[in-house]
C-alpha positions in Angstrom: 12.3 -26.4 -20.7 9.0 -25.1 -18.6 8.9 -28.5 -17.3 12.7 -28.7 -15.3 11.3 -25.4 -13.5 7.9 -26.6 -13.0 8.9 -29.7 -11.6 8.4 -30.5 -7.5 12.4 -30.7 -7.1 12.2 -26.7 -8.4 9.4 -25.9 -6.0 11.2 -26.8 -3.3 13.8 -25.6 -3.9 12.2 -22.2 -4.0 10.9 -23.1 -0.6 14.3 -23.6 1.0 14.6 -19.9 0.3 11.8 -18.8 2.1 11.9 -19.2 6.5 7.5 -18.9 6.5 8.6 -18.8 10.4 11.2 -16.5 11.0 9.4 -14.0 13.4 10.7 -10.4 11.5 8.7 -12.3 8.5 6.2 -12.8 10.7 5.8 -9.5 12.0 6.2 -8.2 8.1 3.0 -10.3 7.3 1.4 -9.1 10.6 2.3 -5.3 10.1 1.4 -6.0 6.5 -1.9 -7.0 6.6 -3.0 -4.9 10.2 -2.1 -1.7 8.8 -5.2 -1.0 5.8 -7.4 -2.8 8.3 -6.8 -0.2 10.7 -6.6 2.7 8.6 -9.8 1.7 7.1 -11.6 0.9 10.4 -9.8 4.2 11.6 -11.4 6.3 9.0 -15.2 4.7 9.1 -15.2 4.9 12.3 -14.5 8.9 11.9 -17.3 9.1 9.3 -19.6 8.0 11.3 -18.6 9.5 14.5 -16.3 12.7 13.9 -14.0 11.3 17.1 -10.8 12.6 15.6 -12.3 16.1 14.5 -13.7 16.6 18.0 -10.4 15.3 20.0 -8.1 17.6 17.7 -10.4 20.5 17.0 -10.9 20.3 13.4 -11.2 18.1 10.4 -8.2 18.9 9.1 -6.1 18.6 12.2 -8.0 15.2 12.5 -6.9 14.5 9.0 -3.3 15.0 9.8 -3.1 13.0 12.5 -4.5 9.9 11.1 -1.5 10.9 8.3 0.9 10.8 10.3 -0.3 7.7 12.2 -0.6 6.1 8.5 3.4 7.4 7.9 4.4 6.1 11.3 3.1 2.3 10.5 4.5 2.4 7.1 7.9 2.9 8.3 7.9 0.2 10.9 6.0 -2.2 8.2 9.2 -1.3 5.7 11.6 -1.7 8.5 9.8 -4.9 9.2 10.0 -5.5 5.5 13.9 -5.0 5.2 14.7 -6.9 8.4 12.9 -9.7 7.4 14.9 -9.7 4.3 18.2 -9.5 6.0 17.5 -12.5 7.7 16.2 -15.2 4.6 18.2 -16.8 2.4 20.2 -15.5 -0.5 18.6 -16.1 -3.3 21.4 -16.8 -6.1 18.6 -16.3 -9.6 18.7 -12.7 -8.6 22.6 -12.0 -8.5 22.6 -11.3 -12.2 23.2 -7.9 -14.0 19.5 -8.3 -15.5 17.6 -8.6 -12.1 19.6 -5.6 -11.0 18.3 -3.9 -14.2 15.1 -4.8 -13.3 15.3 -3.1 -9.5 16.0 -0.3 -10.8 13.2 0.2 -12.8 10.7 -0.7 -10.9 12.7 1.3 -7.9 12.2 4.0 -10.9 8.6 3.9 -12.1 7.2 2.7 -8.5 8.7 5.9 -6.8 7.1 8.4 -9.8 3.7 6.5 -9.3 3.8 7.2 -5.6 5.2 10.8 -5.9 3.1 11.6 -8.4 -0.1 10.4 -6.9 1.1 12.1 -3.6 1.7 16.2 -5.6 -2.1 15.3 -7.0 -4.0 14.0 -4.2 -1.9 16.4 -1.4 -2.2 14.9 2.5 -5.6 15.1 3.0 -6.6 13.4 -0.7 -3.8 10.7 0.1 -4.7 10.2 3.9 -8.2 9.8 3.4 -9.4 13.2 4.1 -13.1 12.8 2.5 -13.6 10.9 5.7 -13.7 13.9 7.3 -15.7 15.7 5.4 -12.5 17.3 3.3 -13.8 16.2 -0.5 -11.9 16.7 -3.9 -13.5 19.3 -5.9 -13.5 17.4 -8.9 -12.4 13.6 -9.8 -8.5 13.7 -10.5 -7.4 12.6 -13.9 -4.0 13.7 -14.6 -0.7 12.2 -14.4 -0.3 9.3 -12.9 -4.3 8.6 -12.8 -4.4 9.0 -16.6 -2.2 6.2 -16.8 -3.7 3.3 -14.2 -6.1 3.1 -11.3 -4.7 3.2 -7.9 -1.1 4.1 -8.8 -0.5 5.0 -5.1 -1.0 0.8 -4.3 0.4 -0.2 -7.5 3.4 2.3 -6.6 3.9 0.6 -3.4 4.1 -2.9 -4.8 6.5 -1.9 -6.8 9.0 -0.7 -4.7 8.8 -3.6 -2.4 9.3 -5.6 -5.4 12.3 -4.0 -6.2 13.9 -4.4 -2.6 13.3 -7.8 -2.7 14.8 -8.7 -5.8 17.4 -6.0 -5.2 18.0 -7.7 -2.2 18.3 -11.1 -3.7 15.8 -12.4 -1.4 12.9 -14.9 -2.3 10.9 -13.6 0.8 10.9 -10.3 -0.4 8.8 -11.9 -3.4 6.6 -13.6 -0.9 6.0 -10.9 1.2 5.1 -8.5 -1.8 2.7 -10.8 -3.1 1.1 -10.0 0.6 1.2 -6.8 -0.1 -0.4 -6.7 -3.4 -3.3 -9.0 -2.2 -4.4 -6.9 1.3 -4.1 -4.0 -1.0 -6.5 -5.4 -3.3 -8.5 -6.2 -0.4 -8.6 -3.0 0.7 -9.5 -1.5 -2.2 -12.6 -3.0 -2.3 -13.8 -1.5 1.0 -12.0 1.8 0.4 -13.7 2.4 -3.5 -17.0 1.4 -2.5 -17.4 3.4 0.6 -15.6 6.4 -1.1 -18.3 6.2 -3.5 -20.9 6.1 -0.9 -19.4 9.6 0.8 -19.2 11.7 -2.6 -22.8 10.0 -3.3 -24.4 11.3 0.3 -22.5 14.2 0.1 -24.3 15.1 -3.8 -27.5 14.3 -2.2 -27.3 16.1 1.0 -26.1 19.3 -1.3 -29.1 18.6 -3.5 -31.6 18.3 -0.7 -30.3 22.4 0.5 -30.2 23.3 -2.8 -34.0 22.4 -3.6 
C-alpha cells in the first residue's frame, strides 16, 4: 500500500498542486523567512547599541515599538500566507470530513499555545523585551511552558497548518514547513543569546553586589 503513494507518479502528482513560482508564494516565502531575521538583527542590534531606547525615550517605549513593528509584519506575512493559498491548486485529499476535523484542532490547540504563551510572557516577554534591558524575574514554567518548549513557535505552526489544510491547499503544507524550519532557525540564535543576556546580566549584578 506505502508503495502506490510513494511511487514517482504520486510525487508528482503532489507537485502539480504546488505553483513554487506564483509570486504571492513567493512573497509568502520572502516575508516568511525576512521577518525573524529582522526581528532578531533588530533586537541585537538594540542590545548592543540602545538605538530604539534613545530614539523613543525609554526601554519600554522602545519595546513597544519593535512589538508593534513585529504585529505589523505578521499580518502582511498571514495575508501573504492566505493569498498565496487562494491562488494554488485545490487540493482534493483534504475535502474530507476527517481533515476538516483535523483543522479544527489544530486551529484549537495552536490558538491556546499562542494565547497562553502571550497572558504569561505579556508584550515585553513576547516582543523580546530582555533586549532592552526589561528581564523576567524568574524563568516561566506554567501553562503552556509546562507542557513544551517554545509553544509560542510551535503555536504558530500550527495554525498555519490548519489554514492550509482547512483551505484544501497543498501550498499551505509547503509553506508551513517554511515556517517551521526558519523558526527553528531562529531559535537557535534567539536561545543562545537570551542566555548570554540573563548570564551578563547575573554577573554584572554580582560584580555590584560584591
Amino acid at each position: 500500500m506505502f508503495e502506490e503513494y510513494l511511487n514517482q507518479e504520486y510525487f508528482e502528482y503532489l507537485a502539480a498542486h504546488i505553483d513554487f513560482t506564483e509570486t504571492y508564494f513567493l512573497a509568502a516565502v520572502a516575508c516568511i523567512i525576512f521577518n525573524p531575521l529582522w526581528w532578531n538583527i533588530t533586537a541585537r542590534l538594540e542590545y548592543r547599541t540602545q538605538f530604539m531606547t534613545k530614539m523613543c525615550g525609554g526601554p519600554y517605549k522602545g519595546c513597544y515599538l519593535l512589538a508593534f513593528l513585529i504585529f505589523a509584519l505578521g499580518i502582511l506575512r498571514d495575508y501573504l500566507f492566505s493569498e498565496a493559498l487562494n491562488r494554488q491548486a485545490v487540493f482534493a485529499g483534504f475535502d474530507n470530513f476527517e481533515c476538516e476535523v483535523i483543522s479544527y484542532i489544530l486551529y484549537g490547540v495552536g490558538g491556546i499555545l499562542v494565547l497562553g504563551a502571550y497572558l504569561k510572557l505579556g508584550i515585553t516577554g513576547t516582543y523580546l523585551g530582555d533586549y532592552f534591558g526589561i528581564l523576567m524575574k524568574e524563568r516561566v514554567t506554567g501553562f503552556p511552558f509546562n507542557v513544551m518548549n517554545n509553544p509560542m513557535y510551535n503555536g504558530s505552526c500550527m495554525l498555519f497548518l490548519a489554514h492550509a489544510i482547512s483551505g484544501k491547499s497543498l501550498a499551505g503544507v509547503a509553506l508551513t514547513i517554511v515556517v517551521y524550519i526558519v523558526y527553528k532557525f531562529a531559535l537557535v540564535f534567539e536561545e543562545s543569546f537570551t542566555n548570554y543576556i540573563y548570564s551578563n546580566a547575573a554577573k554584572k549584578s554580582s560584580k555590584k553586589s560584591n
